[in-house]
C-alpha positions as YAML, in Angstrom:
chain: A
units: angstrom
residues:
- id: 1
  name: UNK
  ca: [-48.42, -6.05, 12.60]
- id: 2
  name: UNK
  ca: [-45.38, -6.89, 10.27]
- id: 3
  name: UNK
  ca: [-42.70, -9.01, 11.62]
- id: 4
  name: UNK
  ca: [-39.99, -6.63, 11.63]
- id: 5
  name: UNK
  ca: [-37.41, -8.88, 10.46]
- id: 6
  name: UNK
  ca: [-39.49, -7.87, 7.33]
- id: 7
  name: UNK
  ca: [-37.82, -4.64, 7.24]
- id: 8
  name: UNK
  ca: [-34.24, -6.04, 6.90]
- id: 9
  name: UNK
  ca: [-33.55, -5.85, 3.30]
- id: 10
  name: UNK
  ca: [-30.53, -6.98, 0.72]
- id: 11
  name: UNK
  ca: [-29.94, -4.49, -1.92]
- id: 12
  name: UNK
  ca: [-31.57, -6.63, -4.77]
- id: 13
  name: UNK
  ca: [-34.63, -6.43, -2.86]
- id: 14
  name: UNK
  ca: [-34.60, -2.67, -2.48]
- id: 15
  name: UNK
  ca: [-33.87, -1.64, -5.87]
- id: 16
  name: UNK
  ca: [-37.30, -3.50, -6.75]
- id: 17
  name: UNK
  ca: [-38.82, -2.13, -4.26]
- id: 18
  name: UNK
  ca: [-37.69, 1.61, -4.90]
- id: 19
  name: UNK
  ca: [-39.18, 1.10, -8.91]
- id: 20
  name: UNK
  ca: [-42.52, 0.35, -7.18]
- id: 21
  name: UNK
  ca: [-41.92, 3.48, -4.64]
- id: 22
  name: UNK
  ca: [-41.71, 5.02, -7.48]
- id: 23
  name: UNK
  ca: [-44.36, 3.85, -9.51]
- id: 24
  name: UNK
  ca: [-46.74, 5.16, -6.87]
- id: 25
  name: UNK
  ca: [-45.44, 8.15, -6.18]
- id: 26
  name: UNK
  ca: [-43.64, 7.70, -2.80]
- id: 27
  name: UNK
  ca: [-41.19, 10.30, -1.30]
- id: 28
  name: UNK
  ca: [-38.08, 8.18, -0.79]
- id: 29
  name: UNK
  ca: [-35.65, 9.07, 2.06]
- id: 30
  name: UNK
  ca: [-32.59, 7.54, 2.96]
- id: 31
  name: UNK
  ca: [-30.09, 8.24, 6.18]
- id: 32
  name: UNK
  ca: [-27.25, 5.79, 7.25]
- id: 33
  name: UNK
  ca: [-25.13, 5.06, 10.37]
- id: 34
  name: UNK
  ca: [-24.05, 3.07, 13.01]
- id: 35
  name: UNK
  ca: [-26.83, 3.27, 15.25]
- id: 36
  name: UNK
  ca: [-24.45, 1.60, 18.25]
- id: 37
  name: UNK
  ca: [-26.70, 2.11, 21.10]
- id: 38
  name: UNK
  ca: [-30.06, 3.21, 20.27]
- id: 39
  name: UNK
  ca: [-31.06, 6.75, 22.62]
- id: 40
  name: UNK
  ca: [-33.18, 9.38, 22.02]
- id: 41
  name: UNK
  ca: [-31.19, 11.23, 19.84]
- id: 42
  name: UNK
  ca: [-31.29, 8.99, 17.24]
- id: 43
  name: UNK
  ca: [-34.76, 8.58, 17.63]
- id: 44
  name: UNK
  ca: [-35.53, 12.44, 17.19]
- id: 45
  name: UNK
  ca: [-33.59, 12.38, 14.16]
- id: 46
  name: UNK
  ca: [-34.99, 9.02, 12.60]
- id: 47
  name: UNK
  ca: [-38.77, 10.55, 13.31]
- id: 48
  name: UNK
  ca: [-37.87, 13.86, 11.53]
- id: 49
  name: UNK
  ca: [-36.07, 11.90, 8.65]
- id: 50
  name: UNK
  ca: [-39.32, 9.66, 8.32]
- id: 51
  name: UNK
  ca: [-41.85, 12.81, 8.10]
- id: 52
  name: UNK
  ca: [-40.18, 14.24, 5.40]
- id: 53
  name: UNK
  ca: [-41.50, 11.59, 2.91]
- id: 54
  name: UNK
  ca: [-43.31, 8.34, 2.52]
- id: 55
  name: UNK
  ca: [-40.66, 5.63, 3.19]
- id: 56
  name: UNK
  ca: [-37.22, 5.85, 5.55]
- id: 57
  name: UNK
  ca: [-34.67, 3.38, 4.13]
- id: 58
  name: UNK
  ca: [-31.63, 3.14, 6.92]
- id: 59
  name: UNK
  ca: [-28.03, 2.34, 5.83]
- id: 60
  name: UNK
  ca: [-26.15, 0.54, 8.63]
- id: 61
  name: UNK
  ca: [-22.38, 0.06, 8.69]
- id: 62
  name: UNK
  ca: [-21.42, -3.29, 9.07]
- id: 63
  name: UNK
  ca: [-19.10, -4.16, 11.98]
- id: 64
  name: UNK
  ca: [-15.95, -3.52, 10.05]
- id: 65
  name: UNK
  ca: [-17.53, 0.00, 8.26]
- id: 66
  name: UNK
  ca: [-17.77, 1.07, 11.75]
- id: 67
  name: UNK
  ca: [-14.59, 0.37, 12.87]
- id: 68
  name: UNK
  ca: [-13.27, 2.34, 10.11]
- id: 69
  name: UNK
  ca: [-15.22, 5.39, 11.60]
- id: 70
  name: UNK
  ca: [-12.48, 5.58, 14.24]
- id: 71
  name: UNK
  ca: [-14.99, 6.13, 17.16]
- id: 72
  name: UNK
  ca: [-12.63, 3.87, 19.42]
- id: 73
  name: UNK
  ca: [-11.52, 0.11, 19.52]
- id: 74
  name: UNK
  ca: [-14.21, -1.24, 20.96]
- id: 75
  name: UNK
  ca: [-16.47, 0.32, 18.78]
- id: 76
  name: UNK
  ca: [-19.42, -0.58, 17.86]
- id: 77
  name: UNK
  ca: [-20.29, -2.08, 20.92]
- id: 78
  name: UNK
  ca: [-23.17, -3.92, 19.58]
- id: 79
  name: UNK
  ca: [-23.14, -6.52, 16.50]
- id: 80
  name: UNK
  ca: [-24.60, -5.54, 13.03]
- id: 81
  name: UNK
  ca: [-27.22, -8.07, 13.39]
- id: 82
  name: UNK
  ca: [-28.38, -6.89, 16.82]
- id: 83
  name: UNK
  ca: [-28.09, -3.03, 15.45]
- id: 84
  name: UNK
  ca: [-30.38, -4.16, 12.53]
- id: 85
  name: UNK
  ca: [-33.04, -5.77, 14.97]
- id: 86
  name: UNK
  ca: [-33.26, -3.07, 17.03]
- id: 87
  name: UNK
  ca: [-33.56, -0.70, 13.58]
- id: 88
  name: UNK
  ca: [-36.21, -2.74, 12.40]
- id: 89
  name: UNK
  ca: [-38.20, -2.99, 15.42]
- id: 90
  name: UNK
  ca: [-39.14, 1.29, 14.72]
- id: 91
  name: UNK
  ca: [-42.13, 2.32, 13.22]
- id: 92
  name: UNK
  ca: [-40.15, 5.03, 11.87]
- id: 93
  name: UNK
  ca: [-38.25, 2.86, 9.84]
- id: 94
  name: UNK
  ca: [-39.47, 1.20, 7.35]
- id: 95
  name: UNK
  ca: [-36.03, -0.74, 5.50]
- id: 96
  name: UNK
  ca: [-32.95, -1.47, 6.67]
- id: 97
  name: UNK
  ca: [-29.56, -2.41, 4.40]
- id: 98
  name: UNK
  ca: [-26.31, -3.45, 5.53]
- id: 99
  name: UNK
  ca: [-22.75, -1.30, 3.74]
- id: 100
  name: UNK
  ca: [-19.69, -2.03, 4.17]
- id: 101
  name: UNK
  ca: [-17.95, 0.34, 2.30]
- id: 102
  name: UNK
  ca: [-17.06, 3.79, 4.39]
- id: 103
  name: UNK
  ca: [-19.78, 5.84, 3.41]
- id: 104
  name: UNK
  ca: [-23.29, 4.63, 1.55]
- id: 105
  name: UNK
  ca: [-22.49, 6.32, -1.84]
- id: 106
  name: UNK
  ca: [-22.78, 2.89, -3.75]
- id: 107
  name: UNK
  ca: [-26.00, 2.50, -1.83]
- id: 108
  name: UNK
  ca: [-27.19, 5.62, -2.61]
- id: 109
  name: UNK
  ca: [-26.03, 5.58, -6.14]
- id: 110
  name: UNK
  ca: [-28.49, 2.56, -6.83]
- id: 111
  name: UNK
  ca: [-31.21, 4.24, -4.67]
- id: 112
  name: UNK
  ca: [-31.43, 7.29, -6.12]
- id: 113
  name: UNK
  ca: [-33.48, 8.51, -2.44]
- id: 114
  name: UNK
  ca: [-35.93, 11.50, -3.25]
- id: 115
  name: UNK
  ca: [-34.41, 12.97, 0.45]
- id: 116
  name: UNK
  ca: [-31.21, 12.29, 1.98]
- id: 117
  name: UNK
  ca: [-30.82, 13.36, 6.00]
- id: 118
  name: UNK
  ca: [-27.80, 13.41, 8.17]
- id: 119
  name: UNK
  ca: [-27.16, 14.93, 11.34]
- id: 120
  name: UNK
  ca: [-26.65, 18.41, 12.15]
- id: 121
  name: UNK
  ca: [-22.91, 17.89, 12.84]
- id: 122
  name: UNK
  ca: [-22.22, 17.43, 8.91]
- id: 123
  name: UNK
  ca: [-21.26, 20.18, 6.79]
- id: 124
  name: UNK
  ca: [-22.91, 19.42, 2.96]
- id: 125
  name: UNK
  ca: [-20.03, 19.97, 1.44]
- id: 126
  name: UNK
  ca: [-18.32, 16.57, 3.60]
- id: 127
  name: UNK
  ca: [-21.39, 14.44, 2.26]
- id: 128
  name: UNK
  ca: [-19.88, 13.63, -1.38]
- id: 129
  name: UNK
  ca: [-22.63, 10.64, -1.65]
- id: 130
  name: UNK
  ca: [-25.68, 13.65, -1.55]
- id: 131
  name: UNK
  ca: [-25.16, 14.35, -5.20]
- id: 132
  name: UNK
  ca: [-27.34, 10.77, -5.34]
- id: 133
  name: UNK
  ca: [-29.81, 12.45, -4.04]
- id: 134
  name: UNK
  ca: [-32.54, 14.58, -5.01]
- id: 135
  name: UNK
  ca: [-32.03, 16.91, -2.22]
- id: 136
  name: UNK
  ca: [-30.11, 16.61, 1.28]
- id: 137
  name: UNK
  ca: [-31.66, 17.29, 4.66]
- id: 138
  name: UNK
  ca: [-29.48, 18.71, 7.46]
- id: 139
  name: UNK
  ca: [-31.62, 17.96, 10.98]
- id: 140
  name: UNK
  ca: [-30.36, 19.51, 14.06]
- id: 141
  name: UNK
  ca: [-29.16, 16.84, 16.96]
- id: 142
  name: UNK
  ca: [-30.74, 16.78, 20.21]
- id: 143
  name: UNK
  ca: [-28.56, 17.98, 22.45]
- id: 144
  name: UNK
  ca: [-26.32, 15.99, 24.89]
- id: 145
  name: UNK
  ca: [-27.06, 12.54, 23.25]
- id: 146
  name: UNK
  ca: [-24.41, 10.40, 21.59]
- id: 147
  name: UNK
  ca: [-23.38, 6.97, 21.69]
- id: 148
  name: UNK
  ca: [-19.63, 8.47, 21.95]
- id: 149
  name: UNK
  ca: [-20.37, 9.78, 25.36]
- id: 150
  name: UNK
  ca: [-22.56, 6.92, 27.11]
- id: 151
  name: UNK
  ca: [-19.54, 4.68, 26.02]
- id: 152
  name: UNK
  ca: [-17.70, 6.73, 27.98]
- id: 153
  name: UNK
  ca: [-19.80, 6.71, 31.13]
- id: 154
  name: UNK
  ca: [-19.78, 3.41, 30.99]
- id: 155
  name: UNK
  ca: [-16.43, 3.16, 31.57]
- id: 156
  name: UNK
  ca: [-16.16, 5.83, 33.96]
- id: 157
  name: UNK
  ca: [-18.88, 3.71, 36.04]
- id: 158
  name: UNK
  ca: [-16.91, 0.33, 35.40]
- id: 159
  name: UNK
  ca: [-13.62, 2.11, 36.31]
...
């Protein structure tokens, strides 16, 4: 089994590795986020993102790229380094890079991904960094799963 600190990757590393992806033919895909508290949801969607090709890179915000997102102050809840981990630890996933710019465009720029997938509550035309791709994937959420929301119950439970 591969240690899945493995998986955690700088950009230098992936850019060699996508010219081998290439090489032998591998459907690329690529989604991003902040992946605060792991739930179903995102599992659903990192599954579905991972079928539609051969290898799922994941973009995570770093700390202050998701602080930027404006989800709330005491977002994210969970360091980068901890998000990573738990990223890695997947069988869906297969890489993981840090950003810390606001959205993965420079990422994706260098990637070139085959597939790009976001979540059903994007519009294409809000996803400028797509044109990177070879084509963008749209994947319906699960519904009534968010990190937004079990923050909040948290609170509610602690209040």
């Amino acid at each position: 089994m591969e240690d899945s600190k493995a998986k955690l990757k700088t950009l230098k590393k992936l850019l060699t590795l996508r010219q081998l992806w290439a090489w032998e033919g591998r459907k690329v895909v690529f989604t991003n986020g902040v992946f605060d508290i792991l739930h179903a949801g995102h599992i659903e969607l990192l599954e579905k993102a991972r079928a539609l090709g051969d290898v799922l890179i994941v973009g995570l915000n770093k700390d202050e790229s998701a602080r930027r997102l404006g989800k709330g102050p005491e977002r994210p809840i969970n360091a980068w380094a901890d998000r990573a981990a738990v990223l890695c630890a997947l069988s869906a996933v297969d890489a993981v890079v840090g950003f810390s710019e606001d959205t993965p465009a420079q990422l994706m720029e260098q990637l070139k991904p085959d597939i790009f997938v976001k979540g059903g509550d994007y519009k294409l035309e809000q996803l400028r960094e797509a044109r990177y791709a070879g084509r963008t994937v749209l994947i319906s959420l699960k519904k009534g799963y968010s990190t937004t929301n079990i923050a909040r119950k948290l609170r509610e439970v602690r209040a």
